[in-house]
Backbone as XML, in Angstrom:
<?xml version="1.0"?>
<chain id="A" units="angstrom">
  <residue number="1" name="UNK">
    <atom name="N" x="0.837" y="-1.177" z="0.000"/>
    <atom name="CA" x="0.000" y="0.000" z="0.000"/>
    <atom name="C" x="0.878" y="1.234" z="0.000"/>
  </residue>
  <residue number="2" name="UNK">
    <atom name="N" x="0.805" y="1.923" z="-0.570"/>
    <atom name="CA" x="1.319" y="3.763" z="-0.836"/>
    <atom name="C" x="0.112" y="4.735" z="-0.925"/>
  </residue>
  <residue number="3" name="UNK">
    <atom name="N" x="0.239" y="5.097" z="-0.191"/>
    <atom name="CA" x="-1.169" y="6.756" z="-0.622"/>
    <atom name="C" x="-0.035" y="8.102" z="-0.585"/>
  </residue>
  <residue number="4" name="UNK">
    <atom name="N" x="-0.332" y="8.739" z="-1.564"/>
    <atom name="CA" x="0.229" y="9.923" z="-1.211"/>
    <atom name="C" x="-0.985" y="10.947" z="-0.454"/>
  </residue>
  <residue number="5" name="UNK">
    <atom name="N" x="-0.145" y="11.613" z="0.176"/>
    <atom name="CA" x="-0.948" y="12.428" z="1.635"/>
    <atom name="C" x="-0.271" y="13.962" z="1.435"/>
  </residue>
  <residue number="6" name="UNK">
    <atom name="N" x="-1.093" y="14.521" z="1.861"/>
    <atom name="CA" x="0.050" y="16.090" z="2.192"/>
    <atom name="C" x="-0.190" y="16.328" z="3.752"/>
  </residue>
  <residue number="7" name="UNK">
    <atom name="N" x="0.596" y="16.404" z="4.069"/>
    <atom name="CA" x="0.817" y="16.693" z="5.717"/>
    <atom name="C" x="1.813" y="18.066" z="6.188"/>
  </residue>
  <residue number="8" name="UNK">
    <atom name="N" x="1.283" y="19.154" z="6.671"/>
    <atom name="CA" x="1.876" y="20.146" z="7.024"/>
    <atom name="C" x="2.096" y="20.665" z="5.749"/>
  </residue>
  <residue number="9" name="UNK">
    <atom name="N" x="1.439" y="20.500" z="4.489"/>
    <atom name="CA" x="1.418" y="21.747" z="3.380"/>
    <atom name="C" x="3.005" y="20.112" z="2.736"/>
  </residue>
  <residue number="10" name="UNK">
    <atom name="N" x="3.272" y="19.678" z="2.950"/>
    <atom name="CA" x="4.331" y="19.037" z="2.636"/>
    <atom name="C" x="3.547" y="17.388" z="2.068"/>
  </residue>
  <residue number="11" name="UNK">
    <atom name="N" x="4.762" y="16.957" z="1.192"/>
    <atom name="CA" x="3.993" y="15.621" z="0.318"/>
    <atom name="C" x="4.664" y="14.543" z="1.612"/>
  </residue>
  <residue number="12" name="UNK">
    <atom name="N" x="3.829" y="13.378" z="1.711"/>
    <atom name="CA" x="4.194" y="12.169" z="2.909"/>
    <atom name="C" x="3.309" y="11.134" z="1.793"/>
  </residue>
  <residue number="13" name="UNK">
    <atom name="N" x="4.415" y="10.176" z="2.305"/>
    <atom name="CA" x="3.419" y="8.614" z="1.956"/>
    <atom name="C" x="3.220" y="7.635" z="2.967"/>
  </residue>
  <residue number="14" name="UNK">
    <atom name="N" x="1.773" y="7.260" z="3.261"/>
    <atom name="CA" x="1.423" y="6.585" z="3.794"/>
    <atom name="C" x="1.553" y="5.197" z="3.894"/>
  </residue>
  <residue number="15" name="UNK">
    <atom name="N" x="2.734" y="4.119" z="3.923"/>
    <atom name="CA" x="3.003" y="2.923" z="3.587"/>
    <atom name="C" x="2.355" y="1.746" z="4.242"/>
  </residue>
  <residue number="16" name="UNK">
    <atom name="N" x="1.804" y="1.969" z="5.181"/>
    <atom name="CA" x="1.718" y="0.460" z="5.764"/>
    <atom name="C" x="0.144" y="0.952" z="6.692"/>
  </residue>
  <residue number="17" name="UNK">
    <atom name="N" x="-0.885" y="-0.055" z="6.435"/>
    <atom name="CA" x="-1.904" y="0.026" z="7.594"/>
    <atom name="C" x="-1.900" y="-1.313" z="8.331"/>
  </residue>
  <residue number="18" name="UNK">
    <atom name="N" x="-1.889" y="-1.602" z="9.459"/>
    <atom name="CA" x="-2.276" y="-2.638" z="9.948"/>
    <atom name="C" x="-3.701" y="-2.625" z="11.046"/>
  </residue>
  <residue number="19" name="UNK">
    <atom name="N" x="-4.574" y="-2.659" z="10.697"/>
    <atom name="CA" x="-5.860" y="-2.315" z="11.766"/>
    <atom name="C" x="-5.693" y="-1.265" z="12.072"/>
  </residue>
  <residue number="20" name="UNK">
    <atom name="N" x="-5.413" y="-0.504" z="13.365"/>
    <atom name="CA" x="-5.273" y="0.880" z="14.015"/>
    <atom name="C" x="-3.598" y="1.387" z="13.669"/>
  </residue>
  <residue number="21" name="UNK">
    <atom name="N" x="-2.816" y="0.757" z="13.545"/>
    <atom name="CA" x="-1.817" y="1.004" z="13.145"/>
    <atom name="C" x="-0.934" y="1.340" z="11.996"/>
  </residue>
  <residue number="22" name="UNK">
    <atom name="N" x="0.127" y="2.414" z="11.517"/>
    <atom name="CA" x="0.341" y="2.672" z="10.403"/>
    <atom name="C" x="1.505" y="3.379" z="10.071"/>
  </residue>
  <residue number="23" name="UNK">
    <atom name="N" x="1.989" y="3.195" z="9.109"/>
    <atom name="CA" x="3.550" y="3.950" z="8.672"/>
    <atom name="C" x="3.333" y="4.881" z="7.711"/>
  </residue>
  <residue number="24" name="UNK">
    <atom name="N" x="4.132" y="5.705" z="8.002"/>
    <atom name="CA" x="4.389" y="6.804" z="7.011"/>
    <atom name="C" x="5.742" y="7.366" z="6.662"/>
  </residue>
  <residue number="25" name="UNK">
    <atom name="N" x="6.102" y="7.902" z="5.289"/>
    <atom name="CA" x="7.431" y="8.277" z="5.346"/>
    <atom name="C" x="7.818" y="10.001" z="5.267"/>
  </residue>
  <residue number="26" name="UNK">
    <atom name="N" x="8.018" y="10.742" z="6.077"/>
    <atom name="CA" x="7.749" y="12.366" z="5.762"/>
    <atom name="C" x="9.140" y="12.811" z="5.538"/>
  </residue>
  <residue number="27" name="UNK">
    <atom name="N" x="9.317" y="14.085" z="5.265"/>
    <atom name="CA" x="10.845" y="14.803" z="5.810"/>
    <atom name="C" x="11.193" y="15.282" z="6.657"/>
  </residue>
  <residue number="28" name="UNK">
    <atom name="N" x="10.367" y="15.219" z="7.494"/>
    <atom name="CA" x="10.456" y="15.567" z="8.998"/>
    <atom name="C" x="9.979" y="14.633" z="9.787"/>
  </residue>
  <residue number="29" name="UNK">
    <atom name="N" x="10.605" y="14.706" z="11.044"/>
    <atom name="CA" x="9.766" y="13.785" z="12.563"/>
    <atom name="C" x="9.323" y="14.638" z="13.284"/>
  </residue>
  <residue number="30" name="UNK">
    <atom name="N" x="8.408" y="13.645" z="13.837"/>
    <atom name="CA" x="7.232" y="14.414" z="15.112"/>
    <atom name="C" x="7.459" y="13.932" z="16.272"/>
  </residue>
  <residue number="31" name="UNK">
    <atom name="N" x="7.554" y="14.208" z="17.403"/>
    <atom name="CA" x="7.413" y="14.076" z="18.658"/>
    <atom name="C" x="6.714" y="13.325" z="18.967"/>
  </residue>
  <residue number="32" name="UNK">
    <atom name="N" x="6.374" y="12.232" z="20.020"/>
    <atom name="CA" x="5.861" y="11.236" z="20.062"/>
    <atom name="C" x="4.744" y="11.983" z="20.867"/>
  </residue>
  <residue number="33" name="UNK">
    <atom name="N" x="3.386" y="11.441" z="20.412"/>
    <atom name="CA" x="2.239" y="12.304" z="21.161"/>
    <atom name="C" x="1.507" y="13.092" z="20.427"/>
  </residue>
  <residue number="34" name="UNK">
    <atom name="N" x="1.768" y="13.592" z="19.375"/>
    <atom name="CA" x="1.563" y="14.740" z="18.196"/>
    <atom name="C" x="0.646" y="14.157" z="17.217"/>
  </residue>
  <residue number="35" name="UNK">
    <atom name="N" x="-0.787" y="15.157" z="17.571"/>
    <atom name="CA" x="-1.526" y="14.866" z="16.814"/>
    <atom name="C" x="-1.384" y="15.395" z="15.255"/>
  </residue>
  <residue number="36" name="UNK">
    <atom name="N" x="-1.993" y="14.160" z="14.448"/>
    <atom name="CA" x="-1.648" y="15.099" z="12.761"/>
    <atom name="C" x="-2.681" y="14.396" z="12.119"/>
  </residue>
  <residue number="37" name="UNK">
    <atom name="N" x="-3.310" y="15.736" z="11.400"/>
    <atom name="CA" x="-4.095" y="15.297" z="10.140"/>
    <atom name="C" x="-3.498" y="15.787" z="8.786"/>
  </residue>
  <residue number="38" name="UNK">
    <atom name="N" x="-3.655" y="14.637" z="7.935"/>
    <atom name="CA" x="-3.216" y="14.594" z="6.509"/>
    <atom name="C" x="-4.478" y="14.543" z="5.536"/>
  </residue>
  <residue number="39" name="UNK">
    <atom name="N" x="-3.886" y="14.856" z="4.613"/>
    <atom name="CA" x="-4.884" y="14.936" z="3.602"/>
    <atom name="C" x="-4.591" y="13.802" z="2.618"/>
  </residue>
  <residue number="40" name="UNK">
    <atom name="N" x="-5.747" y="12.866" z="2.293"/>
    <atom name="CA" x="-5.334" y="11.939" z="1.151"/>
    <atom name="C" x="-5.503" y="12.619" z="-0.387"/>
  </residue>
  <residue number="41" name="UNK">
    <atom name="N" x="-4.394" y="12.805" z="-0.876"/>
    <atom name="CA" x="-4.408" y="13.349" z="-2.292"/>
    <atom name="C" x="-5.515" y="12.620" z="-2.968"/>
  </residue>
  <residue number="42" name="UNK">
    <atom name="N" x="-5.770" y="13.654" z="-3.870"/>
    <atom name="CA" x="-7.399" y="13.194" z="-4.553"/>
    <atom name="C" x="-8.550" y="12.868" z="-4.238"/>
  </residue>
  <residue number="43" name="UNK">
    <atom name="N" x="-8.298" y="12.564" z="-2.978"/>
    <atom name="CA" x="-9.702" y="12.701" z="-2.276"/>
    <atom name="C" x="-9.887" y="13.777" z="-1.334"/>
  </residue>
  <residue number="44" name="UNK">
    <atom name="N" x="-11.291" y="13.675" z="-0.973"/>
    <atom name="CA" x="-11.791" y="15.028" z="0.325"/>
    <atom name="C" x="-11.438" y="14.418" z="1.516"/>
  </residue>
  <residue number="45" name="UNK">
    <atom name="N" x="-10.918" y="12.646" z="1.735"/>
    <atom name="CA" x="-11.193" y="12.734" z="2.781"/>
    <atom name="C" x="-9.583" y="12.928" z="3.520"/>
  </residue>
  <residue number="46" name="UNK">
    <atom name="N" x="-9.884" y="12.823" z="5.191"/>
    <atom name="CA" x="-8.683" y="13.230" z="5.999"/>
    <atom name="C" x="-8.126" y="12.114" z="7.206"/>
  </residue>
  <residue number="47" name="UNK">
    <atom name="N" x="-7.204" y="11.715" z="7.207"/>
    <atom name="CA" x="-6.633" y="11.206" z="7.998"/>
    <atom name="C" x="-6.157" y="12.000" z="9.801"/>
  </residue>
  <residue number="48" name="UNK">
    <atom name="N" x="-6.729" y="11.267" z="10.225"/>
    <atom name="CA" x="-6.156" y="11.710" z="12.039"/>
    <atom name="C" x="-5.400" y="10.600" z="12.400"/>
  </residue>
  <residue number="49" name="UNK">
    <atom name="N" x="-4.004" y="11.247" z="12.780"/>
    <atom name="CA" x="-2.981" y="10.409" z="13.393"/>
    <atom name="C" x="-2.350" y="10.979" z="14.251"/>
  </residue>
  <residue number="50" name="UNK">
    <atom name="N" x="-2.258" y="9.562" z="15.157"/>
    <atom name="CA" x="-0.976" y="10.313" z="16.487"/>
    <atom name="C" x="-0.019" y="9.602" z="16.257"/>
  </residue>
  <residue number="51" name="UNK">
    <atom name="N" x="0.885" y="9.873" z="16.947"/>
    <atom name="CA" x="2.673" y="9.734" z="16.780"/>
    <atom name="C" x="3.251" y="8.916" z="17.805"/>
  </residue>
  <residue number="52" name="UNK">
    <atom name="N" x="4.005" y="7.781" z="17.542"/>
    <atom name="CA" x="4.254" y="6.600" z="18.382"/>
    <atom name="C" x="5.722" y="6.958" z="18.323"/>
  </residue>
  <residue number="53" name="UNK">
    <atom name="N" x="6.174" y="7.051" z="17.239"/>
    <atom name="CA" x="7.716" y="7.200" z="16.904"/>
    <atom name="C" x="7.890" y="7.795" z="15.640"/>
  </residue>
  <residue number="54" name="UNK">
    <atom name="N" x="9.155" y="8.117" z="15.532"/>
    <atom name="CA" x="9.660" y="8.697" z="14.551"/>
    <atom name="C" x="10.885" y="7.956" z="14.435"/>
  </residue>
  <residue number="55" name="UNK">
    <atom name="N" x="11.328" y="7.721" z="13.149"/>
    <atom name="CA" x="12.469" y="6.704" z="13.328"/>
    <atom name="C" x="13.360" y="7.439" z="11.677"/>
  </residue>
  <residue number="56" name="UNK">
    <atom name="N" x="14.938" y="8.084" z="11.713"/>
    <atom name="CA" x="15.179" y="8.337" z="10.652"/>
    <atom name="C" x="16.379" y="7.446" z="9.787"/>
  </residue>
  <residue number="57" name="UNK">
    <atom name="N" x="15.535" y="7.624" z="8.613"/>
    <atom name="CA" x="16.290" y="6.329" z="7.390"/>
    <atom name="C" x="17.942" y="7.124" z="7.282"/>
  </residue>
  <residue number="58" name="UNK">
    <atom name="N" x="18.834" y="6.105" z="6.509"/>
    <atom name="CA" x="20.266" y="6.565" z="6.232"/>
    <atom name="C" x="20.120" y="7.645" z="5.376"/>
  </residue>
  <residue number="59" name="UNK">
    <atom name="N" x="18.537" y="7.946" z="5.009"/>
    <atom name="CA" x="18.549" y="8.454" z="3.277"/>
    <atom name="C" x="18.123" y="9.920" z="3.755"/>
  </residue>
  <residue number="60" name="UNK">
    <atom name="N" x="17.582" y="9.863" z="4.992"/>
    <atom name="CA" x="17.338" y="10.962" z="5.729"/>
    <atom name="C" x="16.091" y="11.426" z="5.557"/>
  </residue>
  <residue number="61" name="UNK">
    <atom name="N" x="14.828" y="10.696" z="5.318"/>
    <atom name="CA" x="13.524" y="10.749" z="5.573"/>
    <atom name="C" x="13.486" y="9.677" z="6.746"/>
  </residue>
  <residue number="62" name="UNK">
    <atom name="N" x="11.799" y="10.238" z="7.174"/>
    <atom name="CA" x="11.661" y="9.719" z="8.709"/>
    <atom name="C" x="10.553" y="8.866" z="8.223"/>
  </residue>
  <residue number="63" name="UNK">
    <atom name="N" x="10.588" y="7.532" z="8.885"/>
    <atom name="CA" x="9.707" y="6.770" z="8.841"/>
    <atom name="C" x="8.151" y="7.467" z="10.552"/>
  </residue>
  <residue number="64" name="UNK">
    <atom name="N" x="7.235" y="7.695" z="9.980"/>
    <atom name="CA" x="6.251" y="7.945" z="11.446"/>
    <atom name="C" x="5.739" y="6.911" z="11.666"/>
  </residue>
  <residue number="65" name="UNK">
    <atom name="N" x="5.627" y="5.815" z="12.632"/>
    <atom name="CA" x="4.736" y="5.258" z="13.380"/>
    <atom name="C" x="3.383" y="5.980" z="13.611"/>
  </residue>
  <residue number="66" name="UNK">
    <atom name="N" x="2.371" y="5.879" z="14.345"/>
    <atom name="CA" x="1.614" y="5.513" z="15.334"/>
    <atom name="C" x="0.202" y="4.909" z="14.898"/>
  </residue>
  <residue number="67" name="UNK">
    <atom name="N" x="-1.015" y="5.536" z="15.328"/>
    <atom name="CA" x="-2.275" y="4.577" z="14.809"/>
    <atom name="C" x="-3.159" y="6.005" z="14.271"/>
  </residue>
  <residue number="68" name="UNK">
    <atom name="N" x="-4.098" y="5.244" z="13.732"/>
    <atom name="CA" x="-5.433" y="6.148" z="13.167"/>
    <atom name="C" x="-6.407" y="6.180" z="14.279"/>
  </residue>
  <residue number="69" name="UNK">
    <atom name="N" x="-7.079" y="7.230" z="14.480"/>
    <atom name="CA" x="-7.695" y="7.881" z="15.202"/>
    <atom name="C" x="-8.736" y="8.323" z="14.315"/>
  </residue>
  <residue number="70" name="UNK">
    <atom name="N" x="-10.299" y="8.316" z="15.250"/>
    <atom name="CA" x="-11.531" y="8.576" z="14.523"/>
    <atom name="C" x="-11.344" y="8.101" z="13.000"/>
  </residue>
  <residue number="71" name="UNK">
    <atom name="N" x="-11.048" y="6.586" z="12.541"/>
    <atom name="CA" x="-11.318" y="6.279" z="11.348"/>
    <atom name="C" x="-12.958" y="6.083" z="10.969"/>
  </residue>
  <residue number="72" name="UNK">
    <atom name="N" x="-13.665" y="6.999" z="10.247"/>
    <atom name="CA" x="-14.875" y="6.696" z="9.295"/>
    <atom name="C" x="-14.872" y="5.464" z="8.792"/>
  </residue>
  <residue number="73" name="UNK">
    <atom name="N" x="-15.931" y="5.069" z="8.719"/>
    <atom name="CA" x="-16.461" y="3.550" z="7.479"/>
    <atom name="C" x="-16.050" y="4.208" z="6.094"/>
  </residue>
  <residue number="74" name="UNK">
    <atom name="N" x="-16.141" y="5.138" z="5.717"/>
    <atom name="CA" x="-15.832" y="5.580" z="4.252"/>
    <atom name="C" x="-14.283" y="5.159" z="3.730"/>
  </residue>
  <residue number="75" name="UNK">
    <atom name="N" x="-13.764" y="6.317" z="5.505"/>
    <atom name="CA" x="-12.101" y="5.910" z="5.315"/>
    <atom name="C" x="-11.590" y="4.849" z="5.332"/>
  </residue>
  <residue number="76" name="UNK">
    <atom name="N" x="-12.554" y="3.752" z="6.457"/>
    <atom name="CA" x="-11.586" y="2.300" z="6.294"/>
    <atom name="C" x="-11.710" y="1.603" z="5.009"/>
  </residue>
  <residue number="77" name="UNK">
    <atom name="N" x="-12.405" y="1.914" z="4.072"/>
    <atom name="CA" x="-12.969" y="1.350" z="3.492"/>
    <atom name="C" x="-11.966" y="1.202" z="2.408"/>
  </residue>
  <residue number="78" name="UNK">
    <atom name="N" x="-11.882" y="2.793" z="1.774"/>
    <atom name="CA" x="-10.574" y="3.212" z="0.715"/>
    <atom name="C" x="-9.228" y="2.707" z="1.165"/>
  </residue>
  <residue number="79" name="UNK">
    <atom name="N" x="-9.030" y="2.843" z="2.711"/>
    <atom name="CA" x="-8.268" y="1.902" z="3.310"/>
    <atom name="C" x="-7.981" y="0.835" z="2.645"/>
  </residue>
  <residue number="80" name="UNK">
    <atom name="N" x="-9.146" y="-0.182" z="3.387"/>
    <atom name="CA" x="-8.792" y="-1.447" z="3.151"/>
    <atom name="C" x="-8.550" y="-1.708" z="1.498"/>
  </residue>
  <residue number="81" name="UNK">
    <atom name="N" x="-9.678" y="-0.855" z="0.791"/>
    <atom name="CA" x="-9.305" y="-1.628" z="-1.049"/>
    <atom name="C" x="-7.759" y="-0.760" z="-1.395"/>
  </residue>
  <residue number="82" name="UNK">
    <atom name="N" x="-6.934" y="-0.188" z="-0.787"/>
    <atom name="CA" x="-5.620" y="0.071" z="-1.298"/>
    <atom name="C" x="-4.538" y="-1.211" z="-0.422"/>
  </residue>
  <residue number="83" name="UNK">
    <atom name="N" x="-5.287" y="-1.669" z="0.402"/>
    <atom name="CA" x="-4.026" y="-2.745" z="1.112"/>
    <atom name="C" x="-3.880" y="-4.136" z="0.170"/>
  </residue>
  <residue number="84" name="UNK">
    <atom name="N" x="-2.852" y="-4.804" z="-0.394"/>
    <atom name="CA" x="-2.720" y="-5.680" z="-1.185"/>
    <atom name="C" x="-3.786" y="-7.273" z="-0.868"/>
  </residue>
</chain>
């Protein structure tokens, strides 16, 4: 799974969902605790996430941890038909 997202006016990809849980790759890290909503490109709808970790690659993007928060039936939905 890949979604591109814009988060903080900035492009992020969303890589991995597992139930409440989920990865993302940004150019920046967040503080663990830090609420964030993203926007799923091309669509209206919005992602709410909090921040478990921040972890940074050799390549120097940050992988974000944590889970989804207030997921909609709409959202899990587009969710689930982008997970392989």
């Amino acid at each position: 799974m890949i979604l591109n997202l814009t988060l903080d006016g900035a492009p992020a990809l969303l890589v991995k969902v597992d139930g409440e849980r989920f990865a993302m790759t940004t150019a920046r890290a967040y503080a663990p605790g830090t609420p964030l909503r993203a926007a799923i490109d091309g669509t209206t709808e919005l992602l709410s996430l909090k921040v478990s970790r921040s972890i940074r690659s050799a390549e120097g993007a940050y992988e974000i941890q944590g889970r989804l928060v207030n997921v909609t039936r709409p959202l899990r939905t587009l969710l689930d038909s982008q997970s392989p």
